[in-house]
N, C-alpha and C positions, 0 to 999 in steps of 0.2 A: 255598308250597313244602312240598311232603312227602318226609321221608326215611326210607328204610326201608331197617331191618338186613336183615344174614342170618337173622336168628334170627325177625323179623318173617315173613320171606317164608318160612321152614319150619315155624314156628307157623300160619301162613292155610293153610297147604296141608295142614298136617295135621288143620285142621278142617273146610275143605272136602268132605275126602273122608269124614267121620266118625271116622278113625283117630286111635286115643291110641295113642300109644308114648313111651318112655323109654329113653332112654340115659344111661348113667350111668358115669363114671371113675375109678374110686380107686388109690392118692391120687390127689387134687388138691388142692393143689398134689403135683408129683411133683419125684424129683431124677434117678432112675436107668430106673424103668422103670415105665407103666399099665396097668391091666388097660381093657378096657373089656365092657359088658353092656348087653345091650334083650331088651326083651321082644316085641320083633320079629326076623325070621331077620336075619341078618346075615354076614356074609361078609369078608376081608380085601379083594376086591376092591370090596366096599360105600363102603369111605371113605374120602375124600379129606381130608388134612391141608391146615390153610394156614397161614402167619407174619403175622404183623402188617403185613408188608408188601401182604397178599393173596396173596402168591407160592407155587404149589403147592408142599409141602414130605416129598422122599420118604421113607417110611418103612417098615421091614417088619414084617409083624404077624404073631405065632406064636397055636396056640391055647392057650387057657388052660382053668383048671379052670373059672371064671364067664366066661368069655367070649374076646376076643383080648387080646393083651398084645401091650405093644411093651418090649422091653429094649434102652433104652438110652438116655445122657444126650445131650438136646439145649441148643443154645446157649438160658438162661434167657430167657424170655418169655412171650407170652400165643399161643396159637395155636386156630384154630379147628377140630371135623373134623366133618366131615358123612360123612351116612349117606347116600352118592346114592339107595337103595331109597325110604328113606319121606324124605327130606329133611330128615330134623332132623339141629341143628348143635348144637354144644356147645362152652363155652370150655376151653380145658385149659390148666398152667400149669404151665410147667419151670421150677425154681428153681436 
């Protein structure tokens, strides 16, 4: 039996194609609001949030000085957001 994350399946895919990218959120941990940044294009309609449940989780993203921002506190947990463009996922962590 083999089990593979998200993070698995957006890491093979990002070596697959040759492509390094980074996306990166500060803070993380967060309480009120994230920025996020890559060194690939990116877009608000790029990424998709999820809760620990997997359940798509809506949010709206403004731009920022290093990248998009999202303002504002969500119920604390661990959630996941992917870059549908290049498929990498990232944990993020609302405290």
């Amino acid at each position: 039996v083999v089990i593979l994350t998200i993070d698995d399946c957006a890491a093979g895919l990002s070596a697959i194609s040759g492509q390094s990218t980074a996306m990166l959120a500060s803070p993380n941990p967060f309480v009120e609001g994230v920025c996020v940044s890559s060194n690939a294009p990116m877009s608000a309609s790029d990424l998709l949030m999820f809760n620990g449940l997997g359940e798509a989780v809506e949010v709206e993203w403004s731009a920022g000085d290093q990248g998009l921002r999202l303002e504002t506190s969500m119920t604390p947990g661990v959630y996941l957001l992917m870059n549908l463009q290049t498929r990498q996922t990232i944990r993020l962590v609302a405290q």
